[in-house]
C-alpha positions as a Markdown table, in Angstrom:
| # | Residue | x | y | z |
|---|---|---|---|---|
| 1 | Unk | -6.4 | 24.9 | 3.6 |
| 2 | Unk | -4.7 | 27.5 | 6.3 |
| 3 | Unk | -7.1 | 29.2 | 8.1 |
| 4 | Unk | -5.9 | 32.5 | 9.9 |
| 5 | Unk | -8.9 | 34.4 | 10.4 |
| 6 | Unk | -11.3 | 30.8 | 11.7 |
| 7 | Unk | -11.4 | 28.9 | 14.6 |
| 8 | Unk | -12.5 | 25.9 | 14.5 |
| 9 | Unk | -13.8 | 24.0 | 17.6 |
| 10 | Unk | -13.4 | 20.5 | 17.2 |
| 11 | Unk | -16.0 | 17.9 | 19.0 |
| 12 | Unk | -14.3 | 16.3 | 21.9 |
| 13 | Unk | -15.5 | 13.0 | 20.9 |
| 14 | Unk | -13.7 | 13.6 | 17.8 |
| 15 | Unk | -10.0 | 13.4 | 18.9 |
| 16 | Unk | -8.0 | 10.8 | 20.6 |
| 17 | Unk | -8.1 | 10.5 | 24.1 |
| 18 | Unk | -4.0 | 10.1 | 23.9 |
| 19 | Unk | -3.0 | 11.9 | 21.2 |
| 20 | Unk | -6.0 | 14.7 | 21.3 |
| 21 | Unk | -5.5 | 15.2 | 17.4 |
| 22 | Unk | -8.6 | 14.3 | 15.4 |
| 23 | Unk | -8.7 | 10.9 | 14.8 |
| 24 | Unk | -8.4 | 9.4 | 11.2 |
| 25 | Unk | -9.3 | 5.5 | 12.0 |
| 26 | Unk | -11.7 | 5.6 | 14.9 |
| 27 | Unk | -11.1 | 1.9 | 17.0 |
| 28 | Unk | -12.9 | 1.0 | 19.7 |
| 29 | Unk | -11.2 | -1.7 | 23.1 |
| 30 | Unk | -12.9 | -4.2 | 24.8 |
| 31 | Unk | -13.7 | -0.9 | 27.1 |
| 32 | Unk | -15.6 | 0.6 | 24.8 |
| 33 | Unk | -13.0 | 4.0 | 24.8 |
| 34 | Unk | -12.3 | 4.7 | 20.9 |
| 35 | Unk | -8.9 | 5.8 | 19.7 |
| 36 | Unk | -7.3 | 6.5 | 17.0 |
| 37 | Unk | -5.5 | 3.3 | 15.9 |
| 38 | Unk | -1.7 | 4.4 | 14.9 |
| 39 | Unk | -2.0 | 6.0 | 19.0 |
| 40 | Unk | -3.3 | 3.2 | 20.7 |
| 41 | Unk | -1.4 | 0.8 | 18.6 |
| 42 | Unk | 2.3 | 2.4 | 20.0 |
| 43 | Unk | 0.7 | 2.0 | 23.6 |
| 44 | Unk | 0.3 | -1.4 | 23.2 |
| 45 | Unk | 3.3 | -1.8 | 21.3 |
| 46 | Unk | 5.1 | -0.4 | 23.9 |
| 47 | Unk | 4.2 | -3.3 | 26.5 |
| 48 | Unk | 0.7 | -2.1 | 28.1 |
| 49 | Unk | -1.7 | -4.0 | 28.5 |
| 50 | Unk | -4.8 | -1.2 | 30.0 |
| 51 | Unk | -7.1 | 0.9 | 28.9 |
| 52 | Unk | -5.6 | 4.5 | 28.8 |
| 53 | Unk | -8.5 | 6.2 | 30.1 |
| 54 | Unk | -10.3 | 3.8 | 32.1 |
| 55 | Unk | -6.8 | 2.1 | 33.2 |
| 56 | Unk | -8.9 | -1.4 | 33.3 |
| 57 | Unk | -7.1 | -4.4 | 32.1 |
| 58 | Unk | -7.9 | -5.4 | 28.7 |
| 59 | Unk | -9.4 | -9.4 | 28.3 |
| 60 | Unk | -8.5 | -8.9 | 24.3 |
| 61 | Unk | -6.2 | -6.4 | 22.8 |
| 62 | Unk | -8.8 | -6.6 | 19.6 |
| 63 | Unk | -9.5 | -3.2 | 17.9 |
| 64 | Unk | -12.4 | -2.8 | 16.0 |
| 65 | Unk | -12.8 | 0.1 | 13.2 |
| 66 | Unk | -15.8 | 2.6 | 15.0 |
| 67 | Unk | -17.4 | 3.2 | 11.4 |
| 68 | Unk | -20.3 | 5.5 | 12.5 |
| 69 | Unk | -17.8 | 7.9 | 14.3 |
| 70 | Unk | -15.6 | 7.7 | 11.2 |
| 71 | Unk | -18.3 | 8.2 | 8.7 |
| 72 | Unk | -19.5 | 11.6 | 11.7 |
| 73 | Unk | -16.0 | 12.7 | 11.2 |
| 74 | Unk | -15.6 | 12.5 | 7.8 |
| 75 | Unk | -19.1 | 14.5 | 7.5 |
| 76 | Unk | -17.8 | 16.9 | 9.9 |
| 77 | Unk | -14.9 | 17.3 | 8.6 |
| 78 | Unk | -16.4 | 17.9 | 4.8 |
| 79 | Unk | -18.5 | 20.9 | 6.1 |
| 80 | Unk | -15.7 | 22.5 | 7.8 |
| 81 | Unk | -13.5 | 22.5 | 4.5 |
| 82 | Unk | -16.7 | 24.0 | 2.5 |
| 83 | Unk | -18.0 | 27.0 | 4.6 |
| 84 | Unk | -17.2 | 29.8 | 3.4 |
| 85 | Unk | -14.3 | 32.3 | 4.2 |
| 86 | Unk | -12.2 | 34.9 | 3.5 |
| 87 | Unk | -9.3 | 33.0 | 2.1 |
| 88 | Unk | -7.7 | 33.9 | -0.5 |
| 89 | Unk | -9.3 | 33.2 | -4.3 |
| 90 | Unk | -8.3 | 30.0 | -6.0 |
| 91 | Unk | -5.5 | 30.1 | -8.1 |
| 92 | Unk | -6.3 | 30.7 | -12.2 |
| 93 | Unk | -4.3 | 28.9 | -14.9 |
| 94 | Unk | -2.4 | 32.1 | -15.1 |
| 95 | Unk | -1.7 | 32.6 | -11.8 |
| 96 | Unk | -0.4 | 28.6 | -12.0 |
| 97 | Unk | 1.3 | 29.2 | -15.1 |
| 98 | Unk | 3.4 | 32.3 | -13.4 |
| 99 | Unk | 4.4 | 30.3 | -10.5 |
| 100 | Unk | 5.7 | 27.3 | -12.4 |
| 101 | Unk | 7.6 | 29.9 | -14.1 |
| 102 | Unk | 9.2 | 31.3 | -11.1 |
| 103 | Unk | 9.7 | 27.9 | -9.2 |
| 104 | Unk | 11.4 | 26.6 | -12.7 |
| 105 | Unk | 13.6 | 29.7 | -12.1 |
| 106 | Unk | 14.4 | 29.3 | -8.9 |
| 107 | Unk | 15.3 | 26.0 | -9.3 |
| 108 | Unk | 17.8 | 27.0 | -12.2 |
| 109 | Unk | 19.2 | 29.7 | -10.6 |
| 110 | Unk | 19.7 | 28.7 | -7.5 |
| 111 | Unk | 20.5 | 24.2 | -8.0 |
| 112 | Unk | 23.6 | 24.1 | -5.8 |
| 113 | Unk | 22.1 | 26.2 | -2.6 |
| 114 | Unk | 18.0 | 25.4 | -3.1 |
| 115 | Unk | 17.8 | 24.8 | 0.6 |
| 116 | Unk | 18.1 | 28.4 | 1.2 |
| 117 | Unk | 15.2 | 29.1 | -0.6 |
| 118 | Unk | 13.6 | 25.8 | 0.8 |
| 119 | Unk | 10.7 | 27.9 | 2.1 |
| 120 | Unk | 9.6 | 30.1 | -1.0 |
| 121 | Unk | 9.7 | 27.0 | -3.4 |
| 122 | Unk | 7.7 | 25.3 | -0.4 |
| 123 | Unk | 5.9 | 27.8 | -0.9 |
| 124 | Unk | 4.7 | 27.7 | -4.3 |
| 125 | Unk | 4.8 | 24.1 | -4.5 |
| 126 | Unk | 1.9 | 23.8 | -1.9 |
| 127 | Unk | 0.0 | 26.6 | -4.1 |
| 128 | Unk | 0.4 | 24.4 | -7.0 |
| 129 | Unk | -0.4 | 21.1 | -5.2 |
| 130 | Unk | -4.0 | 22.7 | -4.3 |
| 131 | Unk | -4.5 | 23.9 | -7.9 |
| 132 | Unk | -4.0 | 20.4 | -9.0 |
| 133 | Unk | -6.1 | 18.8 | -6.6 |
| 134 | Unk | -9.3 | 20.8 | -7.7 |
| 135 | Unk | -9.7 | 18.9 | -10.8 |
| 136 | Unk | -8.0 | 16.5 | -13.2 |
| 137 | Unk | -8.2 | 19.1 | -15.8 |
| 138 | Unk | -6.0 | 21.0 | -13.6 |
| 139 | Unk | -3.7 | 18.3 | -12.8 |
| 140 | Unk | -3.1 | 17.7 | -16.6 |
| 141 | Unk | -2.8 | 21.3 | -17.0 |
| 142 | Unk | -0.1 | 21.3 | -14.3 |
| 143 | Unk | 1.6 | 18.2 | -15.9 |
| 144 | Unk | 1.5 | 20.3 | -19.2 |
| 145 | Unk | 3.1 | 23.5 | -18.2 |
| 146 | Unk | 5.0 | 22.0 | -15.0 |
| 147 | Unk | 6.5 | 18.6 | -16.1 |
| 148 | Unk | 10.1 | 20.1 | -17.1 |
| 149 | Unk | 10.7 | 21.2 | -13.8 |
| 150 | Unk | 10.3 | 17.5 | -12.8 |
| 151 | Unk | 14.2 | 16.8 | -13.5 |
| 152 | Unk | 15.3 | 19.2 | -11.4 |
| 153 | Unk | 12.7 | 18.3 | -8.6 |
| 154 | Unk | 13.8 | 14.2 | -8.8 |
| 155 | Unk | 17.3 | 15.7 | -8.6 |
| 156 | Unk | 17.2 | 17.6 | -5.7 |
| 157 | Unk | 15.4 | 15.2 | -3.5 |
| 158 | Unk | 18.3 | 13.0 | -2.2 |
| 159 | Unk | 19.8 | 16.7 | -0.9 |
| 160 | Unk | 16.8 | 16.8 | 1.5 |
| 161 | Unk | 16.7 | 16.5 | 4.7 |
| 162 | Unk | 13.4 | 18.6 | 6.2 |
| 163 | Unk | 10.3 | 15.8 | 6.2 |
| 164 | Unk | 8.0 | 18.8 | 5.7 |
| 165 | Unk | 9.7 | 20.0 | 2.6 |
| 166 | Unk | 10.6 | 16.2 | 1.3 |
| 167 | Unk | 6.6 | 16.0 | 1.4 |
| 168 | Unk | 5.7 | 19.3 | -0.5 |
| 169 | Unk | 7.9 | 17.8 | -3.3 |
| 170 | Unk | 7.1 | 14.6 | -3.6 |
| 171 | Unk | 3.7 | 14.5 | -3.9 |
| 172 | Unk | 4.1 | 17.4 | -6.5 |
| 173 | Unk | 6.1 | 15.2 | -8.5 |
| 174 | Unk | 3.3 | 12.2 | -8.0 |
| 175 | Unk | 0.9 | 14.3 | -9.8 |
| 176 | Unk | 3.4 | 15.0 | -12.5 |
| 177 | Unk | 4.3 | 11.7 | -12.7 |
| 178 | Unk | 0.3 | 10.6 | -12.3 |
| 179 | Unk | -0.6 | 13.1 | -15.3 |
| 180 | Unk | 2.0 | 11.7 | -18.0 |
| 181 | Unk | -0.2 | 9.8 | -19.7 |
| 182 | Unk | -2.4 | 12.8 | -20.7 |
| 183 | Unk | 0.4 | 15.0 | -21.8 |
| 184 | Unk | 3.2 | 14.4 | -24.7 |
| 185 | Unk | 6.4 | 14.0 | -22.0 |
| 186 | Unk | 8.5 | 11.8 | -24.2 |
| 187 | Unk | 11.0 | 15.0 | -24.7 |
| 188 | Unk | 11.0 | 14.8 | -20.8 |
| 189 | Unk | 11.0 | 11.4 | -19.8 |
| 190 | Unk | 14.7 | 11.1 | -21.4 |
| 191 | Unk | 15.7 | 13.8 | -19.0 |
| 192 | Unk | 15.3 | 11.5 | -16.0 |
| 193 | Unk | 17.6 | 9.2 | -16.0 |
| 194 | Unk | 17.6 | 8.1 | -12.2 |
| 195 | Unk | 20.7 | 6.2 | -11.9 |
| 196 | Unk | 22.1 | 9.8 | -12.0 |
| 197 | Unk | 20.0 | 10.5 | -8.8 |
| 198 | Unk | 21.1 | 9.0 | -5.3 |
| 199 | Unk | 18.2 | 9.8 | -3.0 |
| 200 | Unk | 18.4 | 6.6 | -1.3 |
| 201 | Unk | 19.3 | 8.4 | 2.1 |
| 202 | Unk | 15.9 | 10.9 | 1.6 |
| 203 | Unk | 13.8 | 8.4 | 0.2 |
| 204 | Unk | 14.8 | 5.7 | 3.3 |
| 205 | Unk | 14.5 | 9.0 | 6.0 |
| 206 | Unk | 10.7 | 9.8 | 4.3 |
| 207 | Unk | 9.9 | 6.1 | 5.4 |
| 208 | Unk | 11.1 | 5.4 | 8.4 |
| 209 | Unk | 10.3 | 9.0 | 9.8 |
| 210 | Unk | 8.1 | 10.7 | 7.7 |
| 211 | Unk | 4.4 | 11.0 | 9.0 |
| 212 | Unk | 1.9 | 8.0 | 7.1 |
| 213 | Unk | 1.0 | 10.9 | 4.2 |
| 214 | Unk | 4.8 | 11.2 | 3.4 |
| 215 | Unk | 5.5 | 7.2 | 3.9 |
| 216 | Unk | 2.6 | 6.6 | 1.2 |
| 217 | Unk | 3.4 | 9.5 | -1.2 |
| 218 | Unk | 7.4 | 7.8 | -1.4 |
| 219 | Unk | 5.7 | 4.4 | -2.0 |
| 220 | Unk | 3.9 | 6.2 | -5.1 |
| 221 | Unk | 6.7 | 8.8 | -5.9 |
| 222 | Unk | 9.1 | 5.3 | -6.7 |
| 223 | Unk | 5.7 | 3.4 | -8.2 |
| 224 | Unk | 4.9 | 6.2 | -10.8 |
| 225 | Unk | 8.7 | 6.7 | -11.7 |
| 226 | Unk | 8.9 | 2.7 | -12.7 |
| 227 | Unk | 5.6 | 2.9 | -14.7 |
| 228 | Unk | 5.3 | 6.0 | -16.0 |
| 229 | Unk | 9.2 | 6.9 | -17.1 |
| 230 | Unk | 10.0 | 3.0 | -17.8 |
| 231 | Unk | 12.8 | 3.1 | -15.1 |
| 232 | Unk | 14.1 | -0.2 | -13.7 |
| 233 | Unk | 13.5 | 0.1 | -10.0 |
| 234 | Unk | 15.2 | -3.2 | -9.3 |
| 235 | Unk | 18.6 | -1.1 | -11.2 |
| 236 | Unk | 18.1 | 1.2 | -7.8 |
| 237 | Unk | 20.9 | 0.8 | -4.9 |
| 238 | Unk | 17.9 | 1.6 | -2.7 |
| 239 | Unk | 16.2 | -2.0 | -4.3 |
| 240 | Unk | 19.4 | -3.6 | -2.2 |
| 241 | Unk | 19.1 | -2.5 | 1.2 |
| 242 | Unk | 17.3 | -4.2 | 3.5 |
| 243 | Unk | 15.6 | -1.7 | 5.2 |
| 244 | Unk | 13.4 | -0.6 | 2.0 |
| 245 | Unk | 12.1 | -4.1 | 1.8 |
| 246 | Unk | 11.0 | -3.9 | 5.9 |
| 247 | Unk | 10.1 | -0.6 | 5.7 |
| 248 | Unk | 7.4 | -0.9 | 2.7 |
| 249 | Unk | 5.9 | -4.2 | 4.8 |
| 250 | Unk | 5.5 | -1.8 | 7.7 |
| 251 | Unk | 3.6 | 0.5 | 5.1 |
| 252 | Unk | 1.6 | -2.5 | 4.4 |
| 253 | Unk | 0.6 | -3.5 | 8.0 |
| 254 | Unk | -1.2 | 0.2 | 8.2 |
| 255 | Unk | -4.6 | -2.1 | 7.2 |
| 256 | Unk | -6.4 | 1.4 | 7.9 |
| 257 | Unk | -5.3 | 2.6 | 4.8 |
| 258 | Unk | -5.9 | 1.1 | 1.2 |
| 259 | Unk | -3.7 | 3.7 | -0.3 |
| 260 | Unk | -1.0 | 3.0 | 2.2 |
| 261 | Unk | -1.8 | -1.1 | 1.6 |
| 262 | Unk | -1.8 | -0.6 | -2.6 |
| 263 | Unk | 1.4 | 1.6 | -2.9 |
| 264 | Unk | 3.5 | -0.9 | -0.9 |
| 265 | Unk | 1.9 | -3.6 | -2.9 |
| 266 | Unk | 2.4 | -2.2 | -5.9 |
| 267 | Unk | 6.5 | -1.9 | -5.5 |
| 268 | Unk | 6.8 | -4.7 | -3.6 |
| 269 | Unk | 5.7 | -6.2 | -6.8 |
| 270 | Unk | 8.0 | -4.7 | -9.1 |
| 271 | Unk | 10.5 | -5.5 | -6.1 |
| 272 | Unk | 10.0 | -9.1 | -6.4 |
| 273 | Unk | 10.7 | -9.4 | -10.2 |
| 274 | Unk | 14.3 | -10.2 | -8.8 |
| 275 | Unk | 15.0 | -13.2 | -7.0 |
| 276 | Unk | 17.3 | -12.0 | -4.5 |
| 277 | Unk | 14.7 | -9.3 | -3.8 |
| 278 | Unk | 12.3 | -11.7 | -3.3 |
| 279 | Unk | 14.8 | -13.4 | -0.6 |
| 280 | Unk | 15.2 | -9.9 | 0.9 |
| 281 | Unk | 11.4 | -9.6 | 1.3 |
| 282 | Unk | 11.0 | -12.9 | 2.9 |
| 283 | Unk | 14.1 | -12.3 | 5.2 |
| 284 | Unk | 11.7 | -9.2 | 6.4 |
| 285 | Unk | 9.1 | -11.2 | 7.5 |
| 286 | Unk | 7.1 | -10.6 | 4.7 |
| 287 | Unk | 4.7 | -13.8 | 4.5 |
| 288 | Unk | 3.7 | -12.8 | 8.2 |
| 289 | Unk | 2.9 | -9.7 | 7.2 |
| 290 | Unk | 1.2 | -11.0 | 3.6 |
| 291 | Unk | -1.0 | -14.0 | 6.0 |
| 292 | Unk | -2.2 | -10.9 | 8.2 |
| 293 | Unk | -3.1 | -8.9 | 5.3 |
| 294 | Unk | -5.1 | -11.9 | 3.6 |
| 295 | Unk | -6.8 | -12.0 | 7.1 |
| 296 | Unk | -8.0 | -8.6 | 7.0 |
| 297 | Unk | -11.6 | -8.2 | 6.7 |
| 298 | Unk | -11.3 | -5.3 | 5.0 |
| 299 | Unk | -9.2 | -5.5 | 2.8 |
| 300 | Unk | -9.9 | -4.0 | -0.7 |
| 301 | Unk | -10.4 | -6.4 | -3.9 |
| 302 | Unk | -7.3 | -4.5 | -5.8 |
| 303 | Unk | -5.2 | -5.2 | -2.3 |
| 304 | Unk | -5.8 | -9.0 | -1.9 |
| 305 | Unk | -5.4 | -9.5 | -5.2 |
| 306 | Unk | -2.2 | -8.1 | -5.2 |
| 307 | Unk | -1.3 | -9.8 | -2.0 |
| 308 | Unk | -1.8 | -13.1 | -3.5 |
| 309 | Unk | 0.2 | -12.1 | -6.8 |
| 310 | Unk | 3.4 | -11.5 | -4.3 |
| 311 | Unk | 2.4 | -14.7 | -2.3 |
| 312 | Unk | 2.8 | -16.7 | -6.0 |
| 313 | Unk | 6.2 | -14.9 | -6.6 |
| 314 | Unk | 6.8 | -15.9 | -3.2 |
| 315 | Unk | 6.8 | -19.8 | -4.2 |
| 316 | Unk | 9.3 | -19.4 | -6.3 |
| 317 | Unk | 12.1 | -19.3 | -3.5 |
| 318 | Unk | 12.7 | -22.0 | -1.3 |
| 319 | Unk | 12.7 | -19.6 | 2.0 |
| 320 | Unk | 9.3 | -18.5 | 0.6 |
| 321 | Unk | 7.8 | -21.8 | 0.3 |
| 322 | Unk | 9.8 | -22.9 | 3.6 |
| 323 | Unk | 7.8 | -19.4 | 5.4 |
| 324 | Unk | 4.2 | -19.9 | 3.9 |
| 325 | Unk | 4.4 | -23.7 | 5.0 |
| 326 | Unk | 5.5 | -22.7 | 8.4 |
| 327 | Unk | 3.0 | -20.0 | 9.0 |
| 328 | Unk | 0.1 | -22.0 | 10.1 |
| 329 | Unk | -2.5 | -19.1 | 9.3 |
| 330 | Unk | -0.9 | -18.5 | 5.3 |
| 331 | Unk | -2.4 | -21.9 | 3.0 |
| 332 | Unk | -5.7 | -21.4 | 5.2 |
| 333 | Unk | -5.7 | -17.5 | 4.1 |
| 334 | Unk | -4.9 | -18.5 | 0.8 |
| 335 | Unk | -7.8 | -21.1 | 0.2 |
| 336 | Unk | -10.7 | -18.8 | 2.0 |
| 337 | Unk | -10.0 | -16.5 | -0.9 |
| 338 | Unk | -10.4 | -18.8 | -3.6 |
| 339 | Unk | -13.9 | -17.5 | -5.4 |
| 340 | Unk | -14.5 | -15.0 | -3.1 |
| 341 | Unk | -12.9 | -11.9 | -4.0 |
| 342 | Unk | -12.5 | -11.7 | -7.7 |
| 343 | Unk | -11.7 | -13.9 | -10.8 |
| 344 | Unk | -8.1 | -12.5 | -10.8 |
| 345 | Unk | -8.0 | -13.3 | -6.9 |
| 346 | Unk | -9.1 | -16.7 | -7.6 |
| 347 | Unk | -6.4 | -17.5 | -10.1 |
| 348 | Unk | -3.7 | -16.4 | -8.1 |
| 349 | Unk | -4.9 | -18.3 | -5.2 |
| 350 | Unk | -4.5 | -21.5 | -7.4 |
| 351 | Unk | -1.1 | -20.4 | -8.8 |
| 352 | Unk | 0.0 | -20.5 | -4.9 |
| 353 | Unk | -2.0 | -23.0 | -3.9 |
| 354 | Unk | -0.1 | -25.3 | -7.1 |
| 355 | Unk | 3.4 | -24.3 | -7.3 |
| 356 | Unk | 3.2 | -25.5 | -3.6 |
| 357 | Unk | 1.5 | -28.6 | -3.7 |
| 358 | Unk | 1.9 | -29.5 | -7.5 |
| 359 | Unk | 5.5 | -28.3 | -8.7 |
| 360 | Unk | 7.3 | -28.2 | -5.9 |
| 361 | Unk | 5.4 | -31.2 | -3.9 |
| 362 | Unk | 5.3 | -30.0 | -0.3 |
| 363 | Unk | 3.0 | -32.0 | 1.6 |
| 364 | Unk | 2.9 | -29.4 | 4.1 |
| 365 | Unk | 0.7 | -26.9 | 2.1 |
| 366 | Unk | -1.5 | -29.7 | 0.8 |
| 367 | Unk | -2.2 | -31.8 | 4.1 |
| 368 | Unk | -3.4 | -27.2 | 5.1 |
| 369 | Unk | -5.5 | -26.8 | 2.5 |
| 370 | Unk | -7.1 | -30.3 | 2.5 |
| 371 | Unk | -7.9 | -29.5 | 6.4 |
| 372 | Unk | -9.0 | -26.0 | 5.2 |
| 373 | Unk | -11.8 | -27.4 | 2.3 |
| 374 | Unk | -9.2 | -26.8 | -0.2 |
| 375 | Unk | -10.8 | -29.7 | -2.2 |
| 376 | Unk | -14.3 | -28.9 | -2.7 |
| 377 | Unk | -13.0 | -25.3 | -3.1 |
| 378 | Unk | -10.8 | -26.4 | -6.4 |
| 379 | Unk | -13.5 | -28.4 | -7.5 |
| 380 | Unk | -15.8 | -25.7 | -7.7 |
| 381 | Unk | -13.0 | -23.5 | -9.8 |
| 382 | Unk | -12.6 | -26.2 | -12.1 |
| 383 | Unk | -16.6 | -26.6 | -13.3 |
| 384 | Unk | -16.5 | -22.7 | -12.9 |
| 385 | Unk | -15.8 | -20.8 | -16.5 |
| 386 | Unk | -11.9 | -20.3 | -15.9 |
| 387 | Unk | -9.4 | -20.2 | -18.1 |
| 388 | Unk | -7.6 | -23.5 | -19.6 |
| 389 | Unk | -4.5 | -23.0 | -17.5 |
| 390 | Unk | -6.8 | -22.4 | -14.1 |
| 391 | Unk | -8.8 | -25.4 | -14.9 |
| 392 | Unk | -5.8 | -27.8 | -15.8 |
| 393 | Unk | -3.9 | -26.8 | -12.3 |
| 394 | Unk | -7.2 | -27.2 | -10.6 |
| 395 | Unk | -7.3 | -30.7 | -12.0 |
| 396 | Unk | -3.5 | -31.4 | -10.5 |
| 397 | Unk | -4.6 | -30.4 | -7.2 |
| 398 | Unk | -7.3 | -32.2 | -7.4 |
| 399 | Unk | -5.4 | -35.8 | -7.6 |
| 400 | Unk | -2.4 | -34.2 | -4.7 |
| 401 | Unk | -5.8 | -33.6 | -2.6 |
| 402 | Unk | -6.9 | -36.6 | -3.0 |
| 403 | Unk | -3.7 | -38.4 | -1.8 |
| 404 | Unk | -3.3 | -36.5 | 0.8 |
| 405 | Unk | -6.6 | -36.8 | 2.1 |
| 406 | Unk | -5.9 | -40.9 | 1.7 |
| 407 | Unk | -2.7 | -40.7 | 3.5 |
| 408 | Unk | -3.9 | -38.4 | 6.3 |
| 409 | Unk | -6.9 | -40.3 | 6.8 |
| 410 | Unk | -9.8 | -38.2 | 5.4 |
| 411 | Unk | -12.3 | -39.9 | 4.0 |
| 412 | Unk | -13.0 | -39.7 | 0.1 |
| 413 | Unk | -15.1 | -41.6 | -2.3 |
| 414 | Unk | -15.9 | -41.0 | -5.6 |
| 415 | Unk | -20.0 | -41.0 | -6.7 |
| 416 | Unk | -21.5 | -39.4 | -9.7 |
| 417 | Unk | -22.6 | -36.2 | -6.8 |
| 418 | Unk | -19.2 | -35.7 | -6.4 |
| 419 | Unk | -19.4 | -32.2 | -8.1 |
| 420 | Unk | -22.0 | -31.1 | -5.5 |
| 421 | Unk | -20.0 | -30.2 | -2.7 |
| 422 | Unk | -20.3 | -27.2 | 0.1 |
| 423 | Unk | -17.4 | -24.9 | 0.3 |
């Protein structure tokens, strides 16, 4: 919301010592000096290994999330954006209506040199992004009267090259695209046909440079074009290159964010429908990257089960089950989140935990999660109410367990208590 006629004095406890922006996830050092995390992250990236403010020398390079400032900003933050002003009235379905009228003209009269009108359809596509944002009535409505500009939008979008601009028009495509379902598009989902579109070159640029609100808004711009319009995202040159597969992964590691953390997910998913993609992930470092997520405290229930659904593809490729076994922290990860995230959690844990162990026999993963209380854990799941499929590969890893424990030395007897186990 722009602001010409306000000032607005900011708290100084509010923004980050280093970058002095307003801080969006508060961390705290071992110093007790909170920062935001994506600024005090590239300082210790970058080698140092001090405070910024207190230049002491940090014992543990741990950050942990300052809730009560976030939750003060947040609050602060809320009453700022609802005082009242002299801004300019909220745009009426008319007023909408009109402007999707003149971007649709724009766009049609001026396809081959749009970038020198780049600033008036701006413009009116951040007029129209507010509108929608007020209400999902609003965002259907804009889906309604706005989705056959969405052709010409997708089209355009590999000629970009401002972030600002790329921004403006890909999230108003994302709440197009989010709103299908509540409008009749058919007529206009047959106009996309994305092979015809090469943004790769855009679409790479919003990721590795865009800001994290552009990097997340690609994620969902590619995720809502393979749900919602029934493209094949793996039929993408952009599914071959390397550098969308490490660049989604580094969306992933921004743990701060669960949107950032469930759009990455969610086409890393559709990603690894392919077996060579599932290579190329792998190649990335992504069951580092998937251990650390599992690790994260706070990590939302959607996130970890999705996590674990990739970690299952995973096991399907030899360098996957090669890199889970290595990791040290992965099978451990795996097993703490049997029964204690979800039902749909659970079973996918087991699904790793058995193509490892059970169909493909590494002792590895089964000597980890023996050592990690794998076996009481499974137990549990298999006198739990789970499916017949969940209960029968429980059973399976039951009798590897068993082995392993036997050959590794553990001891194991069997009694009529054996059901009563701590996990």
């Amino acid at each position: 919301m722009v602001r010409d006629d306000l000032c607005i004095t900011v708290p100084t406890y509010f923004r980050c010592p280093i970058s002095l922006d307003v801080m969006k996830s508060p961390v705290s050092l071992c110093t007790g000096v909170t920062y935001d995390r994506s600024s005090i992250q590239r300082w210790l990236d970058g080698g140092n290994n001090t405070c910024p403010a207190t230049m002491q020398v940090l014992h543990s390079r741990e950050l942990i999330p300052n809730h009560t400032l976030q939750r003060l900003i947040k609050i602060w933050s809320d009453s700022v954006l609802t005082r009242p002003s002299n801004s300019s009235p909220p745009l009426t379905r008319e007023d909408a209506a009109q402007l999707v009228r003149h971007l649709d003209a724009d766009l049609r009269n001026h396809h081959r040199h749009f970038l020198r009108y780049s600033s008036l359809i701006a413009q009116n596509l951040s007029a129209l992004t507010s509108f929608a944002a007020v209400s999902e009535e609003n965002g259907a409505f804009m889906a309604a009267t706005g989705g056959g500009i969405l052709p010409m939008l997708v089209s355009i979008i590999g000629r970009v090259k401002d972030l600002s601009f790329l921004e403006k028009i890909v999230i108003f495509c994302n709440i197009l695209l989010k709103n299908l379902a509540k409008v009749d598009s058919e007529a206009m989902k047959s106009r996309i046909e994305i092979e015809n579109f090469d943004f790769k070159s855009s679409i790479l640029m919003g990721l590795k440079q865009g800001r994290p609100e552009l990097r997340i808004a690609v994620a969902k711009f590619l995720e809502l074009l393979a749900a919602n319009i029934c493209i094949e995202i793996n039929s993408c040159s952009i599914s071959e290159d390397d550098e969308f597969h490490h660049e989604l992964l580094r969306l992933l590691m921004m743990n701060s964010d669960v949107e950032a953390a469930n759009a990455a997910l969610s086409l890393l998913i559709r990603l690894a429908e392919l077996k060579r993609n599932r290579a190329k992930m792998v190649r990335a470092g992504g069951v580092t990257v998937l251990a650390a997520a599992l690790a994260e405290a706070e990590m939302s229930s959607d996130s970890t089960e999705k996590v674990l659904r990739l970690l299952e593809m995973v096991t399907g490729s030899k360098e996957g089950r090669n890199e889970i076994c290595a990791d040290e922290n992965c099978v451990p990860a795996v097993v703490k989140k049997v029964l204690k995230v979800s039902s749909v959690a659970t079973e996918h844990a087991v699904a790793v935990l058995w193509s490892l162990c059970c169909l493909f026999d590494d002792k590895r993963a089964a000597a980890a999660a023996v050592a990690s209380n794998g076996m009481a854990k499974i137990l549990v799941v298999m006198q739990s109410d789970c499916s017949s499929t969940v209960r029968r590969r429980c059973g399976d890893l039951l009798r590897v367990f068993r082995c392993s424990s036997k050959s590794s030395c553990v001891s194991w007897y069997d009694t009529k208590t054996t059901h009563i186990m701590p996990f």
